[in-house]
ZABA-413858 format. One record per atom (N, C-alpha, C): residue in one letter; atom name; x, y, z. Coordinates in steps of 0.05 Angstrom, whole numbers, plus 5000, padded with zeros to 4 digits. Last residue first. Layout:
residues N
PT   resn   name      x      y      z
PT      A     CA      X      Y      Z
...
end
This chain:
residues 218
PT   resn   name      x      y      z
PT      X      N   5459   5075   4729
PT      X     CA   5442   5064   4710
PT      X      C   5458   5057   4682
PT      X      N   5488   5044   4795
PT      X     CA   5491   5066   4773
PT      X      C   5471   5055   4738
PT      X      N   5426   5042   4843
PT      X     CA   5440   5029   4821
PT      X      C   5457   5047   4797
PT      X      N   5433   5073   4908
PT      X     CA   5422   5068   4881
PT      X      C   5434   5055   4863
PT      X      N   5429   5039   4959
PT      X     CA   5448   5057   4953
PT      X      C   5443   5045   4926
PT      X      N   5413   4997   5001
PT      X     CA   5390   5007   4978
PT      X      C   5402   5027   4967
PT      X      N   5468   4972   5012
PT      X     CA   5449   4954   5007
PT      X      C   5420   4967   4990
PT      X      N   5514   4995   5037
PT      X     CA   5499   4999   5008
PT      X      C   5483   4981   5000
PT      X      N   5520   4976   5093
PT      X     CA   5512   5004   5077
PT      X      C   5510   5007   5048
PT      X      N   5526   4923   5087
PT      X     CA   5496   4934   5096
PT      X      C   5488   4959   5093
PT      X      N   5554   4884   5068
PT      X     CA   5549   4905   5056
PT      X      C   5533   4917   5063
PT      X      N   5569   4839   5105
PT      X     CA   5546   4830   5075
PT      X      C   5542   4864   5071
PT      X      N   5614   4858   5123
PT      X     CA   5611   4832   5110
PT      X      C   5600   4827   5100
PT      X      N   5600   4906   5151
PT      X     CA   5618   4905   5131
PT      X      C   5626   4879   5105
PT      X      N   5563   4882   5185
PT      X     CA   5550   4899   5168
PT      X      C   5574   4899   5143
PT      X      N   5604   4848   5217
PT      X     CA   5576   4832   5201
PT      X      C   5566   4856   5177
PT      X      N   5623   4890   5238
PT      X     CA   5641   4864   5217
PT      X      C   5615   4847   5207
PT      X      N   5589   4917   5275
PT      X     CA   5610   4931   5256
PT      X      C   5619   4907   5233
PT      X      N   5564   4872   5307
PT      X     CA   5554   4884   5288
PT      X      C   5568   4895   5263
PT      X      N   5618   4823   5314
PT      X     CA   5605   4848   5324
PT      X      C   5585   4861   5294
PT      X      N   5594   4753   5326
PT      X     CA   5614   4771   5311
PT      X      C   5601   4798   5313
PT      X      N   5561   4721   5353
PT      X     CA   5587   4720   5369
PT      X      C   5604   4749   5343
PT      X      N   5518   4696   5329
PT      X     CA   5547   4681   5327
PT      X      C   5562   4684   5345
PT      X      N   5493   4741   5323
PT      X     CA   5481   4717   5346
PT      X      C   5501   4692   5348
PT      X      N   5512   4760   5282
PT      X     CA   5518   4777   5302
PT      X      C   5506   4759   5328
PT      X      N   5503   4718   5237
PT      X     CA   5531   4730   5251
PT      X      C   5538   4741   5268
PT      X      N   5447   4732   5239
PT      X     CA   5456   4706   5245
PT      X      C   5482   4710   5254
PT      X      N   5437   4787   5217
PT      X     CA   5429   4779   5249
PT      X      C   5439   4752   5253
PT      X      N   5464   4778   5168
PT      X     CA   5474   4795   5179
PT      X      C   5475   4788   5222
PT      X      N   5434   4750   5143
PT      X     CA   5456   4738   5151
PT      X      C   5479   4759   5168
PT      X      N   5382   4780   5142
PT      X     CA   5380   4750   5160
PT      X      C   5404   4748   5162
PT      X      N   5406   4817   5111
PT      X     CA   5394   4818   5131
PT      X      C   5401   4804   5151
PT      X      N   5412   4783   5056
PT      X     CA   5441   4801   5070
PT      X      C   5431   4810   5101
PT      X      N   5358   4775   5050
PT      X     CA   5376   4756   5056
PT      X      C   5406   4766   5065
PT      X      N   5344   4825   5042
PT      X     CA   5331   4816   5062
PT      X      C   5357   4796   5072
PT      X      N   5369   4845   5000
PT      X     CA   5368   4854   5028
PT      X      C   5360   4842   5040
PT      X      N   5340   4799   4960
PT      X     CA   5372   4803   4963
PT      X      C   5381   4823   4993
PT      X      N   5288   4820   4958
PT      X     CA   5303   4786   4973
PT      X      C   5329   4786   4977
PT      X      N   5297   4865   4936
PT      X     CA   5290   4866   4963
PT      X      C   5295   4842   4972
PT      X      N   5311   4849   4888
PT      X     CA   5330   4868   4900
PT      X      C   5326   4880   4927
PT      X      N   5272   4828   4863
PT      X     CA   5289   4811   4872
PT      X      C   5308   4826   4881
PT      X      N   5233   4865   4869
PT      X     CA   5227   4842   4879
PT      X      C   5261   4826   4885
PT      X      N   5258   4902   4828
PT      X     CA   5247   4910   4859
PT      X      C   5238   4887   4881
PT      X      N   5248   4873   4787
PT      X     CA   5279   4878   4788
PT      X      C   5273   4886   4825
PT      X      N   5192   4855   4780
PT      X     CA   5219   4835   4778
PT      X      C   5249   4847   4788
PT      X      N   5166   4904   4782
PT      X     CA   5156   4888   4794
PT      X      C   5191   4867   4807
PT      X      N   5167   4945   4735
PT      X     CA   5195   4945   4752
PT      X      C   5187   4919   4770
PT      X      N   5116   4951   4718
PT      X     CA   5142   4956   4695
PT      X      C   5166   4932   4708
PT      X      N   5083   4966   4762
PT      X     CA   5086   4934   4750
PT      X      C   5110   4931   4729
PT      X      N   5110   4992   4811
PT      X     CA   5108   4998   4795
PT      X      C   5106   4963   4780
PT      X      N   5093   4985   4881
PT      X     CA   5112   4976   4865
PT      X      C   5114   4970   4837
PT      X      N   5083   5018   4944
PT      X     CA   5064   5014   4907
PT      X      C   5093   5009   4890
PT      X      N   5074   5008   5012
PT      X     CA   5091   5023   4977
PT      X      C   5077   5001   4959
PT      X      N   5046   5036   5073
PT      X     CA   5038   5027   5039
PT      X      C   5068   5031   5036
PT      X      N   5064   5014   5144
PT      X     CA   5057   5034   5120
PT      X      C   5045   5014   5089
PT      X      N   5082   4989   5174
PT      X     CA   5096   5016   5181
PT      X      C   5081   5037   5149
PT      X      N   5054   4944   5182
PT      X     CA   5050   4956   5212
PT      X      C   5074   4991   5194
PT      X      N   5036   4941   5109
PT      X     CA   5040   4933   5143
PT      X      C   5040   4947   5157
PT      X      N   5025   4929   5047
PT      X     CA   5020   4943   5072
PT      X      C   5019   4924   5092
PT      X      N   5034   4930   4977
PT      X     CA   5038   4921   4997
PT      X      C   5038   4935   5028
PT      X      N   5010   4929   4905
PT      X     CA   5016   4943   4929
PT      X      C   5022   4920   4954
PT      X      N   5032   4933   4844
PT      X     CA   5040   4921   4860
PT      X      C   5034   4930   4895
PT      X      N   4985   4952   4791
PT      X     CA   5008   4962   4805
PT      X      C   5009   4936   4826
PT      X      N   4929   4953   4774
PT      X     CA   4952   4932   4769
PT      X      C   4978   4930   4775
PT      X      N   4930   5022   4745
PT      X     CA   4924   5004   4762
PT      X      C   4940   4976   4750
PT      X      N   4990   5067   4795
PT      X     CA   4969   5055   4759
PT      X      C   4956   5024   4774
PT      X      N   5002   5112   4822
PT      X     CA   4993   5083   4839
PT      X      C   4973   5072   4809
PT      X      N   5058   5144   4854
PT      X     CA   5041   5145   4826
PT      X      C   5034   5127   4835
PT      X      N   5066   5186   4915
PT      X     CA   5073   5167   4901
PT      X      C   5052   5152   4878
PT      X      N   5035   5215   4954
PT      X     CA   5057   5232   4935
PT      X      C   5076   5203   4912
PT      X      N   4997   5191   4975
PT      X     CA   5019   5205   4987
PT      X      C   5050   5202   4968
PT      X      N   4985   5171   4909
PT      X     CA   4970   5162   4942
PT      X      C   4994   5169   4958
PT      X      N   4949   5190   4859
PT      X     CA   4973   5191   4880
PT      X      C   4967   5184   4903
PT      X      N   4931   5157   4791
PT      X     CA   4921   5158   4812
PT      X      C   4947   5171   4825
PT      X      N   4907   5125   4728
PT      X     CA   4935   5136   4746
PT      X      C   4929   5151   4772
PT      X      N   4845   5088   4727
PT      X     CA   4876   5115   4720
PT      X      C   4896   5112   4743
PT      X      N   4797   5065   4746
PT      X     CA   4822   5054   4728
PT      X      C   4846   5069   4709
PT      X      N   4750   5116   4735
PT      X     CA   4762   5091   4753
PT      X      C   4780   5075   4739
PT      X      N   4733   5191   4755
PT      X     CA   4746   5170   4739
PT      X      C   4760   5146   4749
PT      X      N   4712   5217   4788
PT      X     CA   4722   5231   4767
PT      X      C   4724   5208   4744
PT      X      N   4661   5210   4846
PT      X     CA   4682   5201   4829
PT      X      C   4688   5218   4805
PT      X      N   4663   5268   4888
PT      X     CA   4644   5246   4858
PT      X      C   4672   5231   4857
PT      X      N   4643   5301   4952
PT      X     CA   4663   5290   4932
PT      X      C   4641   5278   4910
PT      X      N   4599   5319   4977
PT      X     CA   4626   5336   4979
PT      X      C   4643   5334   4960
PT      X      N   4556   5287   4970
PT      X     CA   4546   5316   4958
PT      X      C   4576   5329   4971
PT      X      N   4585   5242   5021
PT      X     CA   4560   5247   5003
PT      X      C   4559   5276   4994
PT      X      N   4636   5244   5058
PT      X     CA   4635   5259   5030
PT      X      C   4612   5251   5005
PT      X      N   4612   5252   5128
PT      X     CA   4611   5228   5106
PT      X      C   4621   5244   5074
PT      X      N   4657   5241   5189
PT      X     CA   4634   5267   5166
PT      X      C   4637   5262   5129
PT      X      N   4695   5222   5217
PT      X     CA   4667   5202   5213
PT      X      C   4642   5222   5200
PT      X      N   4757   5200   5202
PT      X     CA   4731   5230   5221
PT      X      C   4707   5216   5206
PT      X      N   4827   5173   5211
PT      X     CA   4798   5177   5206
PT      X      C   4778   5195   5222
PT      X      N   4878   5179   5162
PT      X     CA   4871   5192   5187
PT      X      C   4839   5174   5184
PT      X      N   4906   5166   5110
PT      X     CA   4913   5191   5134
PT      X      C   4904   5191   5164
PT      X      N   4909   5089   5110
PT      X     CA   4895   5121   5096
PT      X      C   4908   5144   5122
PT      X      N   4880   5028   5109
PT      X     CA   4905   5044   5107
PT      X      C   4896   5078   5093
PT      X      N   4851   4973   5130
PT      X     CA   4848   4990   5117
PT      X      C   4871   5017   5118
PT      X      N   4834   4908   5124
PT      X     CA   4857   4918   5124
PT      X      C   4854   4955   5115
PT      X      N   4798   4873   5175
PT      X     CA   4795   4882   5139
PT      X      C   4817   4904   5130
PT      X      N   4782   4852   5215
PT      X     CA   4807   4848   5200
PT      X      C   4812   4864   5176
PT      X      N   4729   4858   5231
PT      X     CA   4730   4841   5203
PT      X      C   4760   4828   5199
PT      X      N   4739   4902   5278
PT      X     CA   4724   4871   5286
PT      X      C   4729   4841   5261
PT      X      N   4760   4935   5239
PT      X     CA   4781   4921   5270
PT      X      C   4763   4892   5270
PT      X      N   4719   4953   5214
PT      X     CA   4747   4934   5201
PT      X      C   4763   4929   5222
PT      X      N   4692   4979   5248
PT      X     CA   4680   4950   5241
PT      X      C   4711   4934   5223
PT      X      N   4714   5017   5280
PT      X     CA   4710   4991   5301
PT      X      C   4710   4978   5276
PT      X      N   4716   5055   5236
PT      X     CA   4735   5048   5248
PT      X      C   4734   5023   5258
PT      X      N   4674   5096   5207
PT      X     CA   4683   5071   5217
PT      X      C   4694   5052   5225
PT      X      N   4714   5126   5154
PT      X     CA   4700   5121   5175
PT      X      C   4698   5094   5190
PT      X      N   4777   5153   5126
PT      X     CA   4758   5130   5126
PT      X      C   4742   5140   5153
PT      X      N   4811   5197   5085
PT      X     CA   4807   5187   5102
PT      X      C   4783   5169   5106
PT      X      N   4873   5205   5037
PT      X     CA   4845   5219   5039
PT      X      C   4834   5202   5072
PT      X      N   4889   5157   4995
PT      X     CA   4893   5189   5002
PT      X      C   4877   5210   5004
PT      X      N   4869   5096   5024
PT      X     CA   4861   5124   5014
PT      X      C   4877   5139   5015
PT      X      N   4865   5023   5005
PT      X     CA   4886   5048   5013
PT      X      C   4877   5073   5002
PT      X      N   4833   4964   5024
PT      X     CA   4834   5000   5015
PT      X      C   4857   5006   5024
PT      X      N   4845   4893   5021
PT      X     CA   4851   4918   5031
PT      X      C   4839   4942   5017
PT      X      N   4832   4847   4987
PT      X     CA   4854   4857   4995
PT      X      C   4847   4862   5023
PT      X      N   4771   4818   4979
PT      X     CA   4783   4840   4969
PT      X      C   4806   4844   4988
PT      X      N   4727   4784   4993
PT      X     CA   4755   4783   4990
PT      X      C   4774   4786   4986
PT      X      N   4671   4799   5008
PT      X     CA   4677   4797   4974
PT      X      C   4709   4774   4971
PT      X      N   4679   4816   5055
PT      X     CA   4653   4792   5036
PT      X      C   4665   4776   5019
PT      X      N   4701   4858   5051
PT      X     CA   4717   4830   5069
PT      X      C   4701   4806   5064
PT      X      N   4664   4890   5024
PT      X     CA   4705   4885   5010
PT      X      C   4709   4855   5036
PT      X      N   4630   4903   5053
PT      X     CA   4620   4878   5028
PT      X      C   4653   4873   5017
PT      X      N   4643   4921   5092
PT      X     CA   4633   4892   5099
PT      X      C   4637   4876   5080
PT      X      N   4671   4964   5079
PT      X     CA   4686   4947   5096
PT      X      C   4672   4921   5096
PT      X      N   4622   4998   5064
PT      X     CA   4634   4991   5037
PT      X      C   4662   4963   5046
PT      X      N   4597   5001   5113
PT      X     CA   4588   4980   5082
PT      X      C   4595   4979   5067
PT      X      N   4632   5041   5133
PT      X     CA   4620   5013   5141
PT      X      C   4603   4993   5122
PT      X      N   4671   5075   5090
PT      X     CA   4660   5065   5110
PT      X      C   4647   5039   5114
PT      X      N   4704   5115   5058
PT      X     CA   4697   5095   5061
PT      X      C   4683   5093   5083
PT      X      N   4717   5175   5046
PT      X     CA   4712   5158   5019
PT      X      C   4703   5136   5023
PT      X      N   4695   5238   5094
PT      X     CA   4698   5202   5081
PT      X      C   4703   5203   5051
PT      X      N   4725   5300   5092
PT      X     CA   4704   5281   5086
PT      X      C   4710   5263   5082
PT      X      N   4769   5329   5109
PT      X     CA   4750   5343   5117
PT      X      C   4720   5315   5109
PT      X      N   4818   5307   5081
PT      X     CA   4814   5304   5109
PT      X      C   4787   5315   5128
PT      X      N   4843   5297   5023
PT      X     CA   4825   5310   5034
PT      X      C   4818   5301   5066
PT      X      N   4883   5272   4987
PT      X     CA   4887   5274   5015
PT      X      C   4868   5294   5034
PT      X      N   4854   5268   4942
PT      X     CA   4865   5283   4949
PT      X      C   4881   5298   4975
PT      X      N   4833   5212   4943
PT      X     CA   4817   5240   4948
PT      X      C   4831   5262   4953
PT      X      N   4838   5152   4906
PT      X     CA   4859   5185   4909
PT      X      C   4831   5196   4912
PT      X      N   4837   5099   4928
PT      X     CA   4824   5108   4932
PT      X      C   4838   5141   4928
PT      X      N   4837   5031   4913
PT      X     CA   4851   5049   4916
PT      X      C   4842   5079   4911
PT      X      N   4836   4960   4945
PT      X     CA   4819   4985   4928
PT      X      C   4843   5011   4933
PT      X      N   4863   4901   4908
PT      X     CA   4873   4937   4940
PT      X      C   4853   4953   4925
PT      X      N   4848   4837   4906
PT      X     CA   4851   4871   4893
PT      X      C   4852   4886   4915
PT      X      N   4817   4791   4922
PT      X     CA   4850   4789   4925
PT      X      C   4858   4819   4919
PT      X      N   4766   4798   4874
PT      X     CA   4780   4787   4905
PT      X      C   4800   4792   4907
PT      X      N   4746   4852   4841
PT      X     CA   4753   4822   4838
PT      X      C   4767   4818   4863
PT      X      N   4695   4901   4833
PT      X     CA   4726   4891   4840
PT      X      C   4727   4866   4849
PT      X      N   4641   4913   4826
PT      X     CA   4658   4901   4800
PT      X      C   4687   4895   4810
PT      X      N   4614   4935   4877
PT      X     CA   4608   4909   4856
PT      X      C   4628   4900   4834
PT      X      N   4647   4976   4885
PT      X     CA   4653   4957   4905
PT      X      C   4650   4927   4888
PT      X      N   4624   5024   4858
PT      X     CA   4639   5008   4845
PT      X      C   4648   4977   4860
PT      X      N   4589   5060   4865
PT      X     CA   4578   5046   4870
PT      X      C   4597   5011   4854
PT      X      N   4594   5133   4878
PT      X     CA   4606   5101   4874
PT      X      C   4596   5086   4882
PT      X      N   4584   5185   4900
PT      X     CA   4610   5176   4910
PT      X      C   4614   5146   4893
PT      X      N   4555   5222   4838
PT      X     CA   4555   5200   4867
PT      X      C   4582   5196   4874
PT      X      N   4550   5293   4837
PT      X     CA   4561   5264   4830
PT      X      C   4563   5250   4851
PT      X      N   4502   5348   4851
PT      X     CA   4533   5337   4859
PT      X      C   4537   5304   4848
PT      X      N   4482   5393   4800
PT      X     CA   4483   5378   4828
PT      X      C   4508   5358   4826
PT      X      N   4559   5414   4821
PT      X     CA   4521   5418   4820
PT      X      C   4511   5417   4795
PT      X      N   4602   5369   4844
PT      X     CA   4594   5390   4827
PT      X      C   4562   5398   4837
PT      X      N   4655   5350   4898
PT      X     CA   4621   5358   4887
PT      X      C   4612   5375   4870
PT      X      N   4726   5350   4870
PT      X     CA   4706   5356   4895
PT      X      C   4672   5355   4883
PT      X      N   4737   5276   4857
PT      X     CA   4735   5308   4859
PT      X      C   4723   5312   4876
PT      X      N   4775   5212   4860
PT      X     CA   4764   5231   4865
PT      X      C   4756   5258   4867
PT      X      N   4790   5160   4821
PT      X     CA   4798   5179   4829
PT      X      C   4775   5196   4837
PT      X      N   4815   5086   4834
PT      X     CA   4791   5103   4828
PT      X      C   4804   5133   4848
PT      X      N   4840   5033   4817
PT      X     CA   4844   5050   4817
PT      X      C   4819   5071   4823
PT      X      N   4871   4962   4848
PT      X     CA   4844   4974   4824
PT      X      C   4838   5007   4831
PT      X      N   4935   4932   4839
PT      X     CA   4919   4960   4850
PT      X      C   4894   4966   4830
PT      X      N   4933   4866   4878
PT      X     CA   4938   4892   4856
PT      X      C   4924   4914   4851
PT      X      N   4968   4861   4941
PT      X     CA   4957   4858   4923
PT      X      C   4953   4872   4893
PT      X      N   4972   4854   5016
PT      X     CA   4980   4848   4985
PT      X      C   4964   4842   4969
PT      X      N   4971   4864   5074
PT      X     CA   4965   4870   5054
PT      X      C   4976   4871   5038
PT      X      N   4958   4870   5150
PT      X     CA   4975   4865   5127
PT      X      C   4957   4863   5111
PT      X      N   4944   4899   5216
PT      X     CA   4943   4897   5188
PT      X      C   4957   4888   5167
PT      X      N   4970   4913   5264
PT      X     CA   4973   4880   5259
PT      X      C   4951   4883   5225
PT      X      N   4957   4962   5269
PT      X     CA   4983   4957   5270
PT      X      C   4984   4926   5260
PT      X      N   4898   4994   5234
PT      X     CA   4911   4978   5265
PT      X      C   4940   4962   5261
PT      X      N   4897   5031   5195
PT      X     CA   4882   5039   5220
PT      X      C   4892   5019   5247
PT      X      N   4963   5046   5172
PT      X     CA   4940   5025   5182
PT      X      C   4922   5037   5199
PT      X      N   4976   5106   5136
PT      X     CA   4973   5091   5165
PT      X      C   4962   5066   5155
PT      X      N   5017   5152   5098
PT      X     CA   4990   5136   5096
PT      X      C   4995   5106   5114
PT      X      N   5056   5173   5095
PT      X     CA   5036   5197   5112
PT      X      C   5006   5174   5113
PT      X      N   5072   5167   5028
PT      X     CA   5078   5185   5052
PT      X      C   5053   5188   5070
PT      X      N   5086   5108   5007
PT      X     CA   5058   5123   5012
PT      X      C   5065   5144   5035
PT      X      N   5142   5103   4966
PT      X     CA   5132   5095   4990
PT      X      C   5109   5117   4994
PT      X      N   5159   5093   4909
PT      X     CA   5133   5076   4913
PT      X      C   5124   5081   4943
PT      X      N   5198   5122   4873
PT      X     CA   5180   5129   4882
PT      X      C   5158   5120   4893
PT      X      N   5256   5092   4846
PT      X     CA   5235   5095   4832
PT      X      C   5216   5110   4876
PT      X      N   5325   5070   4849
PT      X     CA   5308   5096   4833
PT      X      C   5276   5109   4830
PT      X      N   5329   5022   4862
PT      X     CA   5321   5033   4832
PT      X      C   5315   5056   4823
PT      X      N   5341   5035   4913
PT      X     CA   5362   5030   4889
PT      X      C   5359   5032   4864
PT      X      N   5286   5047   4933
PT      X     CA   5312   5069   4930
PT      X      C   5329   5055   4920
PT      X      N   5257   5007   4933
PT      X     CA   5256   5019   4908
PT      X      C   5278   5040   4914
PT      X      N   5283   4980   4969
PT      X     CA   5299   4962   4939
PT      X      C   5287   4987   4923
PT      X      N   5271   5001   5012
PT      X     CA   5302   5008   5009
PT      X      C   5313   4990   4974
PT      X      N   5214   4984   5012
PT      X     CA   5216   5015   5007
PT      X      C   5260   5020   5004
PT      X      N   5223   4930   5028
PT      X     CA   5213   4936   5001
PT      X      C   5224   4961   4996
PT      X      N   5238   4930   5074
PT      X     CA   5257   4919   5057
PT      X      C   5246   4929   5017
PT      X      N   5188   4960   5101
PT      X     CA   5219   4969   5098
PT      X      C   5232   4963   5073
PT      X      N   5146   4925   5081
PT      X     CA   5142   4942   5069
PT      X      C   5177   4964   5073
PT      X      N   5169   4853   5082
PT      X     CA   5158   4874   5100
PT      X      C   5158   4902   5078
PT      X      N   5155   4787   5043
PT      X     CA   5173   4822   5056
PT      X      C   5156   4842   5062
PT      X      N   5115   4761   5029
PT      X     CA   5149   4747   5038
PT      X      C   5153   4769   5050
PT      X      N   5084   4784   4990
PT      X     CA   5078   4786   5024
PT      X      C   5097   4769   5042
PT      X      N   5118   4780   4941
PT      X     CA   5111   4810   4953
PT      X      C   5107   4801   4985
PT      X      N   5106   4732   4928
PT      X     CA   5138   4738   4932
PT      X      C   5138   4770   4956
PT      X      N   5057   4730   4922
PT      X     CA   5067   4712   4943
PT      X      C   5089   4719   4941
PT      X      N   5052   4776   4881
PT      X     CA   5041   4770   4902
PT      X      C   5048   4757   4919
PT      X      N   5086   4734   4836
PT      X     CA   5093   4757   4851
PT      X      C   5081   4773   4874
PT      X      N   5048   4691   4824
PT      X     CA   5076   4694   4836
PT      X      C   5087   4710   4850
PT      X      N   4988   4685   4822
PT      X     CA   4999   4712   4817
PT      X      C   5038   4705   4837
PT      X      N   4946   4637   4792
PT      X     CA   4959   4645   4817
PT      X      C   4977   4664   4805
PT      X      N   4884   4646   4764
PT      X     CA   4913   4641   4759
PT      X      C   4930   4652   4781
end
């Protein structure tokens, strides 16, 4: 079943997005969380999985790749741990196999070259190539989750580009959706007037450009 809002979502850049959830009020931008390559994009819905540190003996990292459905953002809370993987090179082959989104970690990836070579969209802090076998377990898959300091349930709304993640609460999907087409389109008419011949100053004052993500009174 085709997902409307998905196709409404990869219409807009992750800016226009992150200034509709500041009108609503709500918390969706991924602090601190990269593309590994700038020409990355990504839309989709969020399948969840949380991470600890290694017990004794220690819990697998997962073997979950098999049950996520195409088009889905894996989503990955390690705690923004930076000392060990959550991903790597086989888990990049079989997600760009499969037709899975994208990953987004709080936390970091290996292998680098092979999702450059796939496309495969991957987003997270940083990458070091010292694997979290016997460091991390899974805890739990399909919860509430943080991915730089922002809540990420699953089925959530995600979206990523050249400047980042935000996670667009499914509650709120409709009002954040259409409150970013509404910037956007004050946008476009903004840069059309100013290619007119009319000064920035009177174009911005004309479609309202300073309160454009200036919160909603509730």
């Amino acid at each position: 079943m085709k997902d409307a809002n998905i196709d409404r979502a990869t219409r807009l850049d992750t800016a226009t997005l992150s200034d509709a959830l500041d009108k609503h009020g709500l918390v969706g931008q991924c602090h601190r969380i990269k593309p590994r390559s700038p020409q990355f994009r990504m839309t989709g819905r969020a399948w969840t999985l949380l991470y600890g540190p290694a017990g004794s003996p220690p819990g697998t990292v997962g073997d979950y790749i098999d049950d996520i459905e195409a088009g889905s953002v894996v989503v990955l809370d390690n705690g923004g741990r930076d000392d060990a993987t959550v991903w790597g090179d086989i888990l990049t082959e079989i997600a760009s196999h499969k037709g899975i989104a994208g990953t987004v970690i709080d936390g970091i990836n290996r292998d680098v070259s092979l999702c450059l070579e796939l496309n495969y969209p991957i987003y997270s802090r940083d990458s070091w190539m010292r694997t979290g076998k016997d460091r991390v377990q899974v805890e739990a898959t399909g919860v509430p989750v943080t991915i730089g300091n922002a809540r990420v349930c699953p089925g959530d709304l995600i979206r990523g580009d050249a400047d980042g993640v935000v996670v667009i609460p499914r509650a709120f999907e409709e009002q954040v959706l259409a409150s970013a087409e509404a910037i956007q389109s004050a946008e476009d008419a903004i840069r059309k007037a100013v290619r007119s011949g009319m000064s920035l100053r009177e174009a911005r004052a004309k479609h309202g450009y300073h309160q454009l993500q200036t919160r909603e009174a509730a």
